[in-house]
Biopython code that builds the backbone (N, CA, C, O; Angstrom):
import numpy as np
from Bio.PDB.StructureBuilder import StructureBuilder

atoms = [
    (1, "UNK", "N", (-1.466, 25.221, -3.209)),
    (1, "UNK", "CA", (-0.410, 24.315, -3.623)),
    (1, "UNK", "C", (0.521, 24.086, -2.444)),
    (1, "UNK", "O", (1.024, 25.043, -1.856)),
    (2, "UNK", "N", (0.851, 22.320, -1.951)),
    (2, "UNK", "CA", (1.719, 22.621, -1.206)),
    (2, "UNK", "C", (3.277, 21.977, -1.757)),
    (2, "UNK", "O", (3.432, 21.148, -2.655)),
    (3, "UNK", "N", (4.365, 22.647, -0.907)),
    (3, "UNK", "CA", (5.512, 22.288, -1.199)),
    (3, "UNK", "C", (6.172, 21.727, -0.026)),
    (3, "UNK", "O", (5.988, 21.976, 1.166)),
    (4, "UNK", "N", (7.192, 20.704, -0.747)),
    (4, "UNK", "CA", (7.673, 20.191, -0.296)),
    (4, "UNK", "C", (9.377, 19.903, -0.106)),
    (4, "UNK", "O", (9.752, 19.305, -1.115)),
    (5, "UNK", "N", (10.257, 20.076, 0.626)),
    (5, "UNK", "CA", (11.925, 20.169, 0.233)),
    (5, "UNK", "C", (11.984, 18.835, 0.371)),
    (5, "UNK", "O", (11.167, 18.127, 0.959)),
    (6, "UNK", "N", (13.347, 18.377, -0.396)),
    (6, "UNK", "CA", (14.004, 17.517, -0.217)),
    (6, "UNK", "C", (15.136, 17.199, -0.720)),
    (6, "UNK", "O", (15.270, 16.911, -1.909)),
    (7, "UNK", "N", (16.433, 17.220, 0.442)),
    (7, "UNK", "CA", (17.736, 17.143, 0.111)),
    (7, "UNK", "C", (17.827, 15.750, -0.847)),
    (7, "UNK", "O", (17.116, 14.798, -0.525)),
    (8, "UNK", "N", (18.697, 15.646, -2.009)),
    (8, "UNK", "CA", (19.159, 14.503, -2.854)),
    (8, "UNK", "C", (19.812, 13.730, -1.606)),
    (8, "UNK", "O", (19.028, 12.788, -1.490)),
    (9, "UNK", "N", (20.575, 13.601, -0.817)),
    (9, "UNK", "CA", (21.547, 12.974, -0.219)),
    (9, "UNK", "C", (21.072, 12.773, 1.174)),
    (9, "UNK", "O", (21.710, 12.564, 2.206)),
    (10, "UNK", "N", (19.197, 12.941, 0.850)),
    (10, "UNK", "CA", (18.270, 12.313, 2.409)),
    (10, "UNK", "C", (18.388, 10.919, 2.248)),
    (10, "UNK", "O", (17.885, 10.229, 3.135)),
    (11, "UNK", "N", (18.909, 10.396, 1.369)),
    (11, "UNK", "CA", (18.169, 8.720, 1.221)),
    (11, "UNK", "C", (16.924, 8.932, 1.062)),
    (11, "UNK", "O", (16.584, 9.962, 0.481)),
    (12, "UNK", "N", (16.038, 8.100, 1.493)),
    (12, "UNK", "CA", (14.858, 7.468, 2.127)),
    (12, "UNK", "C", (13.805, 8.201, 2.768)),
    (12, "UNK", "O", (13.773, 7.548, 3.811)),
    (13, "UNK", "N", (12.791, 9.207, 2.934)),
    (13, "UNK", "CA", (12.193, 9.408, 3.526)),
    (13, "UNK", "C", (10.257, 9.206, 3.396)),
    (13, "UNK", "O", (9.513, 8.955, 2.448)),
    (14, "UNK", "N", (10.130, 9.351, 4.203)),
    (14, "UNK", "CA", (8.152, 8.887, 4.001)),
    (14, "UNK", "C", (7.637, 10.309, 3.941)),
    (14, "UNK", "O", (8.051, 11.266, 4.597)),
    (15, "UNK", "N", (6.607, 10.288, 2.992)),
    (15, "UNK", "CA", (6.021, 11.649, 2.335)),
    (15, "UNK", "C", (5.950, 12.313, 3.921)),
    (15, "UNK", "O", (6.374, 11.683, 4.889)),
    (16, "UNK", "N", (5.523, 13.280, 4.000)),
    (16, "UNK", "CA", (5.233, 13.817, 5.594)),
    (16, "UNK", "C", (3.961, 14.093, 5.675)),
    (16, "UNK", "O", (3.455, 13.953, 6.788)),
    (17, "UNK", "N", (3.230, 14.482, 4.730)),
    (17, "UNK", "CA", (1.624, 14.422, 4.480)),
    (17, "UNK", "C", (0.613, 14.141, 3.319)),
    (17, "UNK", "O", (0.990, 14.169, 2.147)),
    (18, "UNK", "N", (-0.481, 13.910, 3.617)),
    (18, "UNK", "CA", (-1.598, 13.382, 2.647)),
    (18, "UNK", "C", (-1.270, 14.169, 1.704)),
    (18, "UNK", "O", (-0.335, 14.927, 1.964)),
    (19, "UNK", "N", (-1.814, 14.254, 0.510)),
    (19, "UNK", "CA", (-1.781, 14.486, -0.974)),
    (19, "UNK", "C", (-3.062, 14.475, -1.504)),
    (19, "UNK", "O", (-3.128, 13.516, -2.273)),
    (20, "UNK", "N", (-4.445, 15.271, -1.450)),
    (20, "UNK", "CA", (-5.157, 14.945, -2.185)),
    (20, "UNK", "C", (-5.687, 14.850, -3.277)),
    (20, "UNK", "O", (-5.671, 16.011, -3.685)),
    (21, "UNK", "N", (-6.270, 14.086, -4.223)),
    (21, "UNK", "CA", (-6.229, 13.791, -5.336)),
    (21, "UNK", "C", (-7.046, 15.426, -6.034)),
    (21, "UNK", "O", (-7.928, 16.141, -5.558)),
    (22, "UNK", "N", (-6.018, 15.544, -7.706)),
    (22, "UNK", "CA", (-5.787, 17.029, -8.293)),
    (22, "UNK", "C", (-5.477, 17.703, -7.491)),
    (22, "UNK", "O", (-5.791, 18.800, -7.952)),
    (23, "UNK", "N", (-4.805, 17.972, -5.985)),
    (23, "UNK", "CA", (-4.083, 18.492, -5.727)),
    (23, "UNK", "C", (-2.493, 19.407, -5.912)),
    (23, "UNK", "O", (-1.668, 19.009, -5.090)),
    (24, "UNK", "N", (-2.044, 20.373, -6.708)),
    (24, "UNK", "CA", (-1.150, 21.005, -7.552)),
    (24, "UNK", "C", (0.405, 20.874, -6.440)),
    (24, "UNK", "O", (0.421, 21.718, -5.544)),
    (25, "UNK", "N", (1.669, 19.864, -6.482)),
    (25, "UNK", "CA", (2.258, 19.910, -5.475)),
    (25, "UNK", "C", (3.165, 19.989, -6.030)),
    (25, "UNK", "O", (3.178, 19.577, -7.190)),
    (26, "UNK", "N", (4.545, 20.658, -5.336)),
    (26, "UNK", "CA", (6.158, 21.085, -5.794)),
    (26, "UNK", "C", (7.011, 20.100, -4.995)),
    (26, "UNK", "O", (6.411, 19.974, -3.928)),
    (27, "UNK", "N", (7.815, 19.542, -4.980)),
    (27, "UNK", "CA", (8.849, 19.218, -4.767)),
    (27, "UNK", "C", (10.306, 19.631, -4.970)),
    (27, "UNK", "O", (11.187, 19.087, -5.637)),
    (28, "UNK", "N", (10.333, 20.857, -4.138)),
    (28, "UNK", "CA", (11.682, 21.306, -4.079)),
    (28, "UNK", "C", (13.368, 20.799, -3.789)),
    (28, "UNK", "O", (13.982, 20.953, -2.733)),
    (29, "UNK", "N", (13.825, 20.233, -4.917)),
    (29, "UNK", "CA", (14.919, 19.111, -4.413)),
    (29, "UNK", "C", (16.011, 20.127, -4.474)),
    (29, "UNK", "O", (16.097, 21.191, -5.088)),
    (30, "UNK", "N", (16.882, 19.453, -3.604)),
    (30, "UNK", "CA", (18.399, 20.403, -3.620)),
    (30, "UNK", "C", (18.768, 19.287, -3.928)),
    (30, "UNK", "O", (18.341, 18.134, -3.981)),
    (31, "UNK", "N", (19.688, 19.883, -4.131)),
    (31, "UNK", "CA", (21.198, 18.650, -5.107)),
    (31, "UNK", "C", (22.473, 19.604, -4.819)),
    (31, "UNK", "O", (22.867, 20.323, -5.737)),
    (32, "UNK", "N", (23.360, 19.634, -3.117)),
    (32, "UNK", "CA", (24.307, 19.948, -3.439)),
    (32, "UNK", "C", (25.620, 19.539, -3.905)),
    (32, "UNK", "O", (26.669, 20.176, -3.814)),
    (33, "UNK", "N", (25.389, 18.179, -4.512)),
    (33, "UNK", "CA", (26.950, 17.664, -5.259)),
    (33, "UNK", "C", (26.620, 18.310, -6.449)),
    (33, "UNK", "O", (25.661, 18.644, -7.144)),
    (34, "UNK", "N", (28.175, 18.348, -6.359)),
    (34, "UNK", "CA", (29.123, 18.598, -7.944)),
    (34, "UNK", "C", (28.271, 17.884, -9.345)),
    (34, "UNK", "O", (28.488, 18.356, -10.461)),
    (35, "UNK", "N", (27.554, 17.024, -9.210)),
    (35, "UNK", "CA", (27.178, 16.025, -10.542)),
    (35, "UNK", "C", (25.861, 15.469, -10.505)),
    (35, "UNK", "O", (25.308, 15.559, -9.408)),
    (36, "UNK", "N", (25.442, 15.110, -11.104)),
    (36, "UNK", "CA", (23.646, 15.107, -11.941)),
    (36, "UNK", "C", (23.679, 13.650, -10.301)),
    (36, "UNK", "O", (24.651, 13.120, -9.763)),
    (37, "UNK", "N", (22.427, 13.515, -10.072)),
    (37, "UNK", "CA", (21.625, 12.300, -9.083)),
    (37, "UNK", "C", (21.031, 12.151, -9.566)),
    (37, "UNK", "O", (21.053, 12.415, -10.768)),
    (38, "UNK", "N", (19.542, 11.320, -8.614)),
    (38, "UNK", "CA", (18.473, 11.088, -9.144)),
    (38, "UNK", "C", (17.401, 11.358, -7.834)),
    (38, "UNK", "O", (17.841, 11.631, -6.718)),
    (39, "UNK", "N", (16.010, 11.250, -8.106)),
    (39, "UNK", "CA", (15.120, 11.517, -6.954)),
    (39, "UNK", "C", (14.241, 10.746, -7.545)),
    (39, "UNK", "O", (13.993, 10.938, -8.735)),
    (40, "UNK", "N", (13.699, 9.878, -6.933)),
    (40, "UNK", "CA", (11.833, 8.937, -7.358)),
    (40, "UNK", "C", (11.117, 9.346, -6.614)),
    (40, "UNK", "O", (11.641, 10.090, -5.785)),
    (41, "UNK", "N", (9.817, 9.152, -6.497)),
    (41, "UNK", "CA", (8.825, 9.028, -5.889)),
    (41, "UNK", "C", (7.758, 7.786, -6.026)),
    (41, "UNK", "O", (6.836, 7.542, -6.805)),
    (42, "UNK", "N", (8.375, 7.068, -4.804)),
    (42, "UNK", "CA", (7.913, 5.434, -4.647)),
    (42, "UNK", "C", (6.807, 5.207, -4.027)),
    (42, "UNK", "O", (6.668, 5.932, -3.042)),
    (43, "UNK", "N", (5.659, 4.220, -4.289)),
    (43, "UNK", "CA", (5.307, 3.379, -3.636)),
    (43, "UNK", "C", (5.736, 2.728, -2.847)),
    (43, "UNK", "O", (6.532, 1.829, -3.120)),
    (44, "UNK", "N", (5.198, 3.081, -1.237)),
    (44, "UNK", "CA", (5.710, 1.583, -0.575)),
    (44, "UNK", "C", (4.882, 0.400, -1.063)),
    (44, "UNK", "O", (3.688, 0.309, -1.346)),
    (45, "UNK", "N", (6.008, -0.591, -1.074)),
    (45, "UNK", "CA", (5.984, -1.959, -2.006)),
    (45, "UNK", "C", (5.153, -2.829, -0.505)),
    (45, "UNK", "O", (5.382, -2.466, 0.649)),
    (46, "UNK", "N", (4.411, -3.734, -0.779)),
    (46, "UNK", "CA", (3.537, -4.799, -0.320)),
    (46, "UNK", "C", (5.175, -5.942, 0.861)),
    (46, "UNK", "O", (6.381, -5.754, 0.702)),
    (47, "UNK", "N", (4.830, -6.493, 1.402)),
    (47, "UNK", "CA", (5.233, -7.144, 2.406)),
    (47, "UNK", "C", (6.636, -7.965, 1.894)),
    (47, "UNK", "O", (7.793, -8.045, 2.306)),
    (48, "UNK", "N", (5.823, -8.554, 0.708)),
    (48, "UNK", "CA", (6.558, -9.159, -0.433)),
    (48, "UNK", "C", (7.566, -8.621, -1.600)),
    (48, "UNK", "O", (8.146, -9.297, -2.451)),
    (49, "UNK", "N", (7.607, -7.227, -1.396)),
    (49, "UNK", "CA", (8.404, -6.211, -2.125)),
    (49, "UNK", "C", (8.164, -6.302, -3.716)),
    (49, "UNK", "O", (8.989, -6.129, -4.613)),
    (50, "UNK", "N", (7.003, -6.576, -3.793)),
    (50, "UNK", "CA", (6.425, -6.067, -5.176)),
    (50, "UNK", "C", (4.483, -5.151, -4.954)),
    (50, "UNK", "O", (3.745, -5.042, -3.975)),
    (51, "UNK", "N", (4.397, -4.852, -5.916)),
    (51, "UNK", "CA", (3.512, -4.313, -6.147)),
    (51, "UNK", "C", (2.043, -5.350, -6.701)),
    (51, "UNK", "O", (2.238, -6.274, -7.491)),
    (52, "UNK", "N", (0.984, -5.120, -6.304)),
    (52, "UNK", "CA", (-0.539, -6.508, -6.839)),
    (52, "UNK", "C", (-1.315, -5.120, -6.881)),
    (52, "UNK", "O", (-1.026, -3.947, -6.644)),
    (53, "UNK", "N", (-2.522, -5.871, -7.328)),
    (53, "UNK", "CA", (-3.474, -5.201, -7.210)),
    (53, "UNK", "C", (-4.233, -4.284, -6.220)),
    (53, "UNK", "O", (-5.098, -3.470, -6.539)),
    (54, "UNK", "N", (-3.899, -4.471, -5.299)),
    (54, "UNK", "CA", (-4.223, -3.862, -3.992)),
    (54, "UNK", "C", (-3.274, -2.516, -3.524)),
    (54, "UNK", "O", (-3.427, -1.736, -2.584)),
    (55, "UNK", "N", (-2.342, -2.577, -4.475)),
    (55, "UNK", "CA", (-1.229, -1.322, -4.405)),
    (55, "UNK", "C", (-1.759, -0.015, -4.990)),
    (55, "UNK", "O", (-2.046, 0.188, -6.170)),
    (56, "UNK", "N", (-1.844, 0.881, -3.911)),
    (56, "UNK", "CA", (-2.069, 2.229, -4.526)),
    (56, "UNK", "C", (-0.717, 2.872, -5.665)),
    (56, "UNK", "O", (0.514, 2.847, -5.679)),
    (57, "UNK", "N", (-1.864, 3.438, -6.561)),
    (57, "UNK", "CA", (-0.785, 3.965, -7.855)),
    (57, "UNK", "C", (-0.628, 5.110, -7.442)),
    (57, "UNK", "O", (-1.301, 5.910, -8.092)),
    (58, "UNK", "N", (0.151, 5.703, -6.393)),
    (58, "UNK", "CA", (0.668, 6.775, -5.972)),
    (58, "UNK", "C", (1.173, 7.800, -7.076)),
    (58, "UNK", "O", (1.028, 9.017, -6.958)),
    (59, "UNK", "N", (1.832, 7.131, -8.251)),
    (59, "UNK", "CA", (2.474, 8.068, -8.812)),
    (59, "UNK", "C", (1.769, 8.511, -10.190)),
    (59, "UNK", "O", (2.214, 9.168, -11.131)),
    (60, "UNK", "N", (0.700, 8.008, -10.006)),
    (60, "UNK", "CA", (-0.687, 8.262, -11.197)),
    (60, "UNK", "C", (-0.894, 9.973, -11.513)),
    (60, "UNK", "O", (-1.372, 10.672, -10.620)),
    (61, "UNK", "N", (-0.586, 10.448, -12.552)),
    (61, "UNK", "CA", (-1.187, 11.742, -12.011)),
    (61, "UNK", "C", (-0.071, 12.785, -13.330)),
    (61, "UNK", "O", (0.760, 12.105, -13.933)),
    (62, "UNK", "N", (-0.111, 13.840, -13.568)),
    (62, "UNK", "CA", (0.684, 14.803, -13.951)),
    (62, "UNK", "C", (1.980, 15.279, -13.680)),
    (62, "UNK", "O", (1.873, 15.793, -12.566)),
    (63, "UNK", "N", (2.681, 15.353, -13.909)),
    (63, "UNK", "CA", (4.266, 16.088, -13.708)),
    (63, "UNK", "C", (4.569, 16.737, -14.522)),
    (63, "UNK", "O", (4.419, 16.343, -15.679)),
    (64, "UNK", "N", (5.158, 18.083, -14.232)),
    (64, "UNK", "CA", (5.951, 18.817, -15.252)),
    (64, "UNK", "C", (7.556, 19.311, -14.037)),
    (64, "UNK", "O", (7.785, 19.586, -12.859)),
    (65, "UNK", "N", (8.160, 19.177, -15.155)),
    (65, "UNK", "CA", (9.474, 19.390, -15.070)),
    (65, "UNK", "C", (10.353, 20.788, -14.713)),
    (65, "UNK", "O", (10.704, 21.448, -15.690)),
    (66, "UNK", "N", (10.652, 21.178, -13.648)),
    (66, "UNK", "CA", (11.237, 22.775, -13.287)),
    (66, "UNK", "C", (12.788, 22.581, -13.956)),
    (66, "UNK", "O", (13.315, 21.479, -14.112)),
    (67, "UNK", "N", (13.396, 23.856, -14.313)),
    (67, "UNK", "CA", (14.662, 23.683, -14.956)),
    (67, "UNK", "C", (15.511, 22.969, -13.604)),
    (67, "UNK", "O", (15.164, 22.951, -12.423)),
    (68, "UNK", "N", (16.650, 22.441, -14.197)),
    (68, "UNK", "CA", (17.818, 21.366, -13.143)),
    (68, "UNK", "C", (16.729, 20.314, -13.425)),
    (68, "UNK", "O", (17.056, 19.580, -12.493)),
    (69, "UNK", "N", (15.955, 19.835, -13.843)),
    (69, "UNK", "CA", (15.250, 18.532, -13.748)),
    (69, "UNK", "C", (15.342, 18.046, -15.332)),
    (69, "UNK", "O", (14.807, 18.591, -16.297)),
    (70, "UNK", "N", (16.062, 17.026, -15.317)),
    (70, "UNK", "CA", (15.635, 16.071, -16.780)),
    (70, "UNK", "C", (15.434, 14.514, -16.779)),
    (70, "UNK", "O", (16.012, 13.675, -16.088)),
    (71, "UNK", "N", (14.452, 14.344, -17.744)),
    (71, "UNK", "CA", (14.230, 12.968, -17.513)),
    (71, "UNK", "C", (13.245, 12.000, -17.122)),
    (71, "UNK", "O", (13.320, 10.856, -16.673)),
    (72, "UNK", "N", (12.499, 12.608, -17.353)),
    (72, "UNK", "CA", (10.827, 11.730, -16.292)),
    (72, "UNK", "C", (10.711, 10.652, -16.777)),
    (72, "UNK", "O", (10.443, 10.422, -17.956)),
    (73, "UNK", "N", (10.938, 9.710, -15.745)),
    (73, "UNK", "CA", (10.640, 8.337, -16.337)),
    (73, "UNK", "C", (9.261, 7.798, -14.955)),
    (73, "UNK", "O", (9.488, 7.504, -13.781)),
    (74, "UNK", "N", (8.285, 7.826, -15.472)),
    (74, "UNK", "CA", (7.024, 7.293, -14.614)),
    (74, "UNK", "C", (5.958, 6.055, -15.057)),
    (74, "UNK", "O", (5.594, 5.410, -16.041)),
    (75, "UNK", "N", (5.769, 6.174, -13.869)),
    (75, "UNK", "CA", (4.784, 4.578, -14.047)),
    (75, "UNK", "C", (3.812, 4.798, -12.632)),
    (75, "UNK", "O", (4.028, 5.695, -11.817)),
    (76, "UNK", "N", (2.996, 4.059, -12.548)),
    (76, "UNK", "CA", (1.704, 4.179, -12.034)),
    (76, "UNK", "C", (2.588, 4.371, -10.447)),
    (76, "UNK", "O", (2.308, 5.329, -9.727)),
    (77, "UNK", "N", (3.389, 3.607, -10.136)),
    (77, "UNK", "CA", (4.055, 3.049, -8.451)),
    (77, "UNK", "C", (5.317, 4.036, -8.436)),
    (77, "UNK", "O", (5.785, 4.509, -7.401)),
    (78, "UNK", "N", (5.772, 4.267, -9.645)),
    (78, "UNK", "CA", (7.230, 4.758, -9.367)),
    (78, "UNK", "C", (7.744, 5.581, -10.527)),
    (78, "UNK", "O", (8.078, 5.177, -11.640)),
    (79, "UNK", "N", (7.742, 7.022, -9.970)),
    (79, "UNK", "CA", (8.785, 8.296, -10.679)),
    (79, "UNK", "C", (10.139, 8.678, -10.497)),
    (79, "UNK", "O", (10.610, 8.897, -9.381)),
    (80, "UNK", "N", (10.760, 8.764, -11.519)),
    (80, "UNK", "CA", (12.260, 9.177, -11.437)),
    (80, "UNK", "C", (12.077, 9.874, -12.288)),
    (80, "UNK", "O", (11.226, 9.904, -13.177)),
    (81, "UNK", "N", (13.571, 10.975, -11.827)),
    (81, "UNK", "CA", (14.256, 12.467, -12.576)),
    (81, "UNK", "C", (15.361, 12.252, -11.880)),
    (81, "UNK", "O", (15.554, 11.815, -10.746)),
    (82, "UNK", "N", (16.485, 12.851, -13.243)),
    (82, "UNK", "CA", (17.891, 13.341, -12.897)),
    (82, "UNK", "C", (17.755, 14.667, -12.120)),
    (82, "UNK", "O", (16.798, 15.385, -12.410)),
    (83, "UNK", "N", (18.552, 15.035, -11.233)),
    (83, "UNK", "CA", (18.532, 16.104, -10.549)),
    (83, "UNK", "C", (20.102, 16.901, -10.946)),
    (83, "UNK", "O", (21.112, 16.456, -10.400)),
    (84, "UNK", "N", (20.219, 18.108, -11.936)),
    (84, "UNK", "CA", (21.259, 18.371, -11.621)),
    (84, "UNK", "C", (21.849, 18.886, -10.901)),
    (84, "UNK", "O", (21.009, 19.149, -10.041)),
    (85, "UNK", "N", (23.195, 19.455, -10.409)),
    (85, "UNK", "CA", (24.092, 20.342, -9.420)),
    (85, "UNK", "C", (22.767, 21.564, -9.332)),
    (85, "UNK", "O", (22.124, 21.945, -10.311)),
    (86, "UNK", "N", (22.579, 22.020, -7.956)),
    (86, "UNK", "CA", (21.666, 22.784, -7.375)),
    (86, "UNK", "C", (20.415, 22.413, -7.570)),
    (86, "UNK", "O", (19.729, 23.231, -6.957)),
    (87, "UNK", "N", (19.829, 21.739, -8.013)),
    (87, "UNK", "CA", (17.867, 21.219, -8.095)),
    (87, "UNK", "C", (17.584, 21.751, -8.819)),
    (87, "UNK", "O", (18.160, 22.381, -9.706)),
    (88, "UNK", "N", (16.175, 21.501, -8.430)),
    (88, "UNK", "CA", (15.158, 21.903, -9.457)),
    (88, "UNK", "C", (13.592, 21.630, -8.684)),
    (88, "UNK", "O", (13.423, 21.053, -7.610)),
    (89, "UNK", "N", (12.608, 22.184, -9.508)),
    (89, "UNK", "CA", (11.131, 21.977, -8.522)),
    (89, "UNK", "C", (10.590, 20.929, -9.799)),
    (89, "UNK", "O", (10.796, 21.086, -11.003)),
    (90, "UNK", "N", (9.791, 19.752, -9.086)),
    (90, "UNK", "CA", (9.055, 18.509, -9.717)),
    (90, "UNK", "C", (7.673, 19.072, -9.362)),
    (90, "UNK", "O", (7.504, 19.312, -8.167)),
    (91, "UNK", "N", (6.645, 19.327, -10.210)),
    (91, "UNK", "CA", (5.392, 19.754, -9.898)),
    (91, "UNK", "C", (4.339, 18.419, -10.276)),
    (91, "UNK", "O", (4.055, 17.836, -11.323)),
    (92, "UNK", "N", (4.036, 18.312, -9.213)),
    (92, "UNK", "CA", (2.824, 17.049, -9.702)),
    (92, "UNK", "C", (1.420, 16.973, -9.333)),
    (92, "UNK", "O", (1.383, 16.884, -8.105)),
    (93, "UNK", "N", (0.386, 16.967, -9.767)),
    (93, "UNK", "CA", (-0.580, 16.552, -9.763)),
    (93, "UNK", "C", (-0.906, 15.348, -9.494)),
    (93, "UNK", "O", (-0.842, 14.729, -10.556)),
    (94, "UNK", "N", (-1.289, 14.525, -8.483)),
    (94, "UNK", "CA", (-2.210, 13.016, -8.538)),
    (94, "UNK", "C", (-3.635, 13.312, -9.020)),
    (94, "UNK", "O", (-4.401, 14.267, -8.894)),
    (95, "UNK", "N", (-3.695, 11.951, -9.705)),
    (95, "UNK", "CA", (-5.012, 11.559, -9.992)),
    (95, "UNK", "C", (-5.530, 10.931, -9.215)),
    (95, "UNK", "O", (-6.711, 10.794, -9.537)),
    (96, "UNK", "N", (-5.169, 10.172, -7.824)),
    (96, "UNK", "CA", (-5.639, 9.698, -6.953)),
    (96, "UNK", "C", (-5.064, 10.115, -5.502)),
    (96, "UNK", "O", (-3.855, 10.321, -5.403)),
    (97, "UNK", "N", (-5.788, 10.227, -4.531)),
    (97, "UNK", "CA", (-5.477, 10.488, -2.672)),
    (97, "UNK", "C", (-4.320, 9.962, -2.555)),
    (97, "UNK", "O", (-4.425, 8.792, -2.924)),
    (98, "UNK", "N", (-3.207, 10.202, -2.222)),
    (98, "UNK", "CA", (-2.158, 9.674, -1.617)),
    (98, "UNK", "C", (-2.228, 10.082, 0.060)),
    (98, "UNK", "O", (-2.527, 11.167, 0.558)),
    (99, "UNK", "N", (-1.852, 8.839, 0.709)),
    (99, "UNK", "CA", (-1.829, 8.583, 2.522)),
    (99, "UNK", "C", (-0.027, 8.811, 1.875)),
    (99, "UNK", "O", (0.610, 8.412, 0.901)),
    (100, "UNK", "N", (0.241, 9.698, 3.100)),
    (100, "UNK", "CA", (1.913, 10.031, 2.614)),
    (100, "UNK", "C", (2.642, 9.026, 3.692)),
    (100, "UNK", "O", (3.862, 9.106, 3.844)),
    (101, "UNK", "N", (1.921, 8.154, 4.378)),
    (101, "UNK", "CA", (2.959, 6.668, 4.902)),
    (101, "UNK", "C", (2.776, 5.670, 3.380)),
    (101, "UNK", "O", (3.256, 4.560, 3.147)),
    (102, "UNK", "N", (1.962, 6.484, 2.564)),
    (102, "UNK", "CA", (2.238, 4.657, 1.520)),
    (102, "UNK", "C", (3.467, 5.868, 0.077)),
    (102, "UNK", "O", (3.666, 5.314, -1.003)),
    (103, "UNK", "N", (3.792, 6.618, 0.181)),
    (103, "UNK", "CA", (4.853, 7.242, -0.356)),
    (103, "UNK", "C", (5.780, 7.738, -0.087)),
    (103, "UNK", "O", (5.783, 8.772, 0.582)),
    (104, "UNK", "N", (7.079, 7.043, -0.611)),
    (104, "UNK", "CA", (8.410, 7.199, 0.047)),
    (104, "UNK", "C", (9.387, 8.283, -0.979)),
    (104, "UNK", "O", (9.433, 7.878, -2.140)),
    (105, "UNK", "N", (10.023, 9.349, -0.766)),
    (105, "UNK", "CA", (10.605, 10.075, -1.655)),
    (105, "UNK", "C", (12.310, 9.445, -1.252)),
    (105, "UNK", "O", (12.915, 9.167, -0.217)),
    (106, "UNK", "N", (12.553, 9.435, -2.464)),
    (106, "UNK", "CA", (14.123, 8.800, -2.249)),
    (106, "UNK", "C", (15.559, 9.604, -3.209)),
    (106, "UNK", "O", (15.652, 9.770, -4.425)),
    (107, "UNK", "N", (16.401, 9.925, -2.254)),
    (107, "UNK", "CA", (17.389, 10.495, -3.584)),
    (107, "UNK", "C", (18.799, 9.382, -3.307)),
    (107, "UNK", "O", (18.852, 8.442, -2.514)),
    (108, "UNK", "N", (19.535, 9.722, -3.964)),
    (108, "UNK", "CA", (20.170, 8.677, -4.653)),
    (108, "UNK", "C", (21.378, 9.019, -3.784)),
    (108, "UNK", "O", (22.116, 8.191, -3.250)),
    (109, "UNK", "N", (21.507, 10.639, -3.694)),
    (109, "UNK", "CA", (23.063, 11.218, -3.287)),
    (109, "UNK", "C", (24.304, 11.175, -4.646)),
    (109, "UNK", "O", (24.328, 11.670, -5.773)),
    (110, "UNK", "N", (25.148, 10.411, -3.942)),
    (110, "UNK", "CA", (26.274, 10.322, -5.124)),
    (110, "UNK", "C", (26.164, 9.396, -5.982)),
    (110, "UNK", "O", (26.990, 9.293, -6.889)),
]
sb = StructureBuilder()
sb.init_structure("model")
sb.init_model(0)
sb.init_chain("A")
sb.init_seg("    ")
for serial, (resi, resn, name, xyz) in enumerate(atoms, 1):
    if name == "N":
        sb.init_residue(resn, " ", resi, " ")
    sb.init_atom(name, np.array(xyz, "f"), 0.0, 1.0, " ", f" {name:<3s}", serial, name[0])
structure = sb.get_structure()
């Protein structure tokens, strides 16, 4: 299983490595503000900033929820969770290979 950190108040960052499909992965988020954020796990979007057919469903796959995490709202391109004060671990499974330049992890901050 591999893991992965990520501060709430990174913005923007590109996965740092491949993901292979049923692969068992953590996402260790910190959250050091005072009050609940959020964290997704995006598809990068097509040229045109939407998603076609040709878009990998990056976010296809299993999640379960570590305590500090509520909320899973997912779809084939794009996962969100509230993150509360101190984190929580996002465990996910894909059902398909993720290339970690076509997945962007994003937190919200304040």
């Amino acid at each position: 299983m591999a893991t992965y950190t990520f501060n709430i108040t990174g913005s923007r960052q590109t996965q740092s490595a491949d993901i292979p499909a049923g692969t068992a992965t953590t996402f260790s988020i910190v959250n050091d503000l005072d009050t609940d954020s959020y964290f997704t796990l995006e598809t990068v979007r097509n040229a045109d900033g939407f998603y076609d057919e040709n878009s990998k469903k990056n976010t296809s796959g299993s999640f379960t929820l570590g305590s500090g995490l509520l909320t899973l709202l997912q779809s084939d391109y794009i996962t969100s969770v509230i993150v509360q004060p101190g984190g929580g671990n996002l465990n996910f499974t894909p059902a398909i290979s993720i290339t970690g330049s076509t997945l962007y992890l994003r937190g919200t901050g304040a």
